[in-house]
Structures are given as C-alpha cells and as structure tokens.
Steps between C-alpha positions, in 0.01 A plus 500: 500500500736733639721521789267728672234242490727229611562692819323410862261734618554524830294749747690548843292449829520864582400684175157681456448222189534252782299635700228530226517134388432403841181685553372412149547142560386459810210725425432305201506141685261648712237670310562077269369388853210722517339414174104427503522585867421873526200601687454857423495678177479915457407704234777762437455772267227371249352113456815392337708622768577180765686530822477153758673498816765289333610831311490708828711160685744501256574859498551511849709180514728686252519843708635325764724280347644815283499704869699275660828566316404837361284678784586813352403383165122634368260323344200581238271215511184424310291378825638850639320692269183613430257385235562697129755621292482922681610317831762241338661838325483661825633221750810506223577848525540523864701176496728656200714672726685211654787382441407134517201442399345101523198493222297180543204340368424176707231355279554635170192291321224491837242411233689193341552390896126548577428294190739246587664596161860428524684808403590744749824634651648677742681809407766672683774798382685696703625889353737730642440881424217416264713215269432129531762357622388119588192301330344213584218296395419161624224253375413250752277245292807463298752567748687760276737766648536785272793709596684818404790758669565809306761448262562120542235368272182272576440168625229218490633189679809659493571494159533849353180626251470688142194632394378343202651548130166541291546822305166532338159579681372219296757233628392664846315326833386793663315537872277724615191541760206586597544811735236528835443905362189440267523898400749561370789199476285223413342685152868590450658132567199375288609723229858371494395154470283593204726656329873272568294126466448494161854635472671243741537120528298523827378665810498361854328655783602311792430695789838543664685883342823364690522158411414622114774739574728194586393329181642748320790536658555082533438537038119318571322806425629763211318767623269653777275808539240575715322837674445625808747270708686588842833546650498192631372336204763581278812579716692148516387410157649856338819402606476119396399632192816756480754273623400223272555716156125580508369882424204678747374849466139615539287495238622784336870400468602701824764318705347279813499673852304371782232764440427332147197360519355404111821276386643325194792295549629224239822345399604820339452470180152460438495807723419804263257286270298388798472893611424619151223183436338635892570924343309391179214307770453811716625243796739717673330592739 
C-alpha cells in the first residue's frame, strides 16, 4: 500500500462533494424507507421503461437540497425530462452551456426497486464547463458511498479504489444490460453479449449502469458496456471509473463526454480487446 492510500479522505462541509454526499445519502435512506410501498407505477418510453413517484420524490428532494447552497447552480435531471433518447439529447444540449452543471439520476435501477430486487443507486456528478468534476454513487441496500473529486482519486468507504488487474478478456467479469430501446439498442446489446460470453469468464446484467460503473471502478467488475444510456446514467460513474485507473470511451474508442451515449469503460487494459471483440460483433452501435 502506498502513502497515498494511507492518507484520510476527508471532504470539507462546504465543498460541492459535500454537498453531493449529503443528498445521495439522504436520498438513498429514503427511497430504503419506501421499498414495497409505492402506489403508482408509469410507463415511460416503452414497457421496460419504469418511473414511480419514488423516482420523481427523490429527484426533487435532491433539487432542493443541491439549491440551497448552489441556487445558481443548474440541474439536468432524469424525472425532468421527457420520455426517449431525442429528448434526453436535447434536455443536455440546452443544459451544456452552464458552467455548473448538477447531472442526477435518483433511481438509477426503477425496475430492480419495483421488483424489490436489491440493486439500485443513486447517481449524482456535478461538471463545470462540460468536465466532470465530482461523482458520486451511493447504494443504499448496502450502504456504500462511492466517491470521486477530479484529480484526487476514488473512494468506497473511504478507502481509495483500482480498477481491476485482469488483462485478458477471458480472465474478464464483464456487465452489461438490457436497454428499454427494443429498435435499435437492444438487437445491438444482444449482439455484444453473443459475441464477448463465450470470450469472457462471465456476464452480469444487473440492472443498475451506475452501480456496474462503480464495480468497475471499486476492481468487482473488469469491464462494462452497454447502449443507448443517458447523461445521467453515466456521468458520476465516468469519473469513478477515470479517477480509479479505469478507461471509458464510447464504443468506438472516442474519449467520454457527457453527450456519449453507447459506452465501454473497463479497467484499461482489457479496453481495446473488448472494442475489437464488440467491432468484430457489429455491437457498436
């Protein structure tokens, strides 16, 4: 271990990570209390597609708590925007201009909660001028923080991460999913899987693209890919991912921006083999 790793992290009261800890855990306590208890369910963009009022409490409870210290602050929420990916691209473009920019998902795995399936997260980032600067990802069954500050490295219970050291897709635990667009992302997603599992040790499809995204980062995971994803899916984890050693670009091999929507990240250096296995698959997208 080095010295680095022997050193405290410590967030200060006042910072924007703070601040962002706070609403995730709260947020996450509360939407732990609300399990089996919600009483409406809607259909978003196709039958796949959940929202509950939990999602739409949760975002709001994190609006205001972000709006309190930073009023001048925006914020590009999922429960803000429309159904379908043409609305999610344009809610981000008119929010790109900012300079602070708050990119939240308050239920990242509504399907898991329905279910009473136990893995779903919230997910919170914050980027100034288009660059994640803060990420945050916080489980609440398992009451873990994920946490990372540009250019000070990642945390889970504040010990600092490293993605994973496999170097081989076949020493590799991948995770992927099962995207809500049936058109054209699903066939594509369903293509990748064919053609990396018999190439990997395993796939998992979880349900949760941030908390996969923290897997890899926390070394659990060696790799992740999946199509047709959000802002405010991928945001908190990109940085996670970054900060902790970890490699994401879009499917292509084109570096992340919050615009990227079909993504591959990974501990780095499984990175180009898992791109050329989805190239050879027709799976980019």
């Amino acid at each position: 271990m080095s010295t680095s790793d022997k050193t405290p992290y410590v967030v200060t009261s006042k910072s924007y990570t703070a601040v962002a800890v706070n609403c995730a855990a709260k947020t996450g306590e509360w939407i732990k209390s609300r399990l089996g208890q919600h009483k409406t369910l809607h259909i978003k963009s196709s039958l796949h597609d959940l929202v509950t009022e939990v999602d739409k409490g949760a975002e709001q409870m994190i609006r205001r708590l972000i709006l309190t210290h930073f009023p001048q602050h925006a914020i590009l929420g999922e429960e803000g925007v429309e159904p379908g990916s043409e609305a999610s691209k344009l809610a981000l473009e008119q929010a790109q201009e900012e300079e602070y920019l708050w990119v939240v998902d308050p239920l990242d795995g509504t399907t898991n909660f329905v279910h009473g399936f136990p893995f779903y997260s919230v997910s919170i980032a914050l980027a100034h001028r288009g660059e994640v600067i803060v990420g945050i990802v916080y489980d609440p069954m398992r009451d873990e923080l994920f946490v990372a500050e540009k250019g000070k490295g990642a945390y889970v219970h504040g010990n600092r991460m490293h993605a994973a050291s496999e170097s081989k897709l076949s020493e590799s635990l991948l995770a992927s999913g099962f995207p809500t667009d049936r058109e054209r992302a699903l066939p594509g997603n369903l293509a990748g899987i064919n053609a990396l599992a018999p190439q990997v040790r395993n796939i998992r499809t979880a349900g949760s693209a941030a908390l996969h995204m923290a897997y890899v980062a926390a070394g659990r995971l060696t790799g992740f890919w999946e199509l047709n994803l959000n802002a405010w899916d991928l945001a908190a984890g990109s940085l996670l991912i970054s900060e902790s050693g970890g490699r994401i670009t879009d499917t292509f091999g084109k570096p992340y921006h919050l615009g990227v929507r079909d993504v591959v990240a990974s501990n780095g250096l499984i990175h180009d083999a898992l791109i050329g296995a989805l190239k050879d698959g027709n799976a980019q997208g």
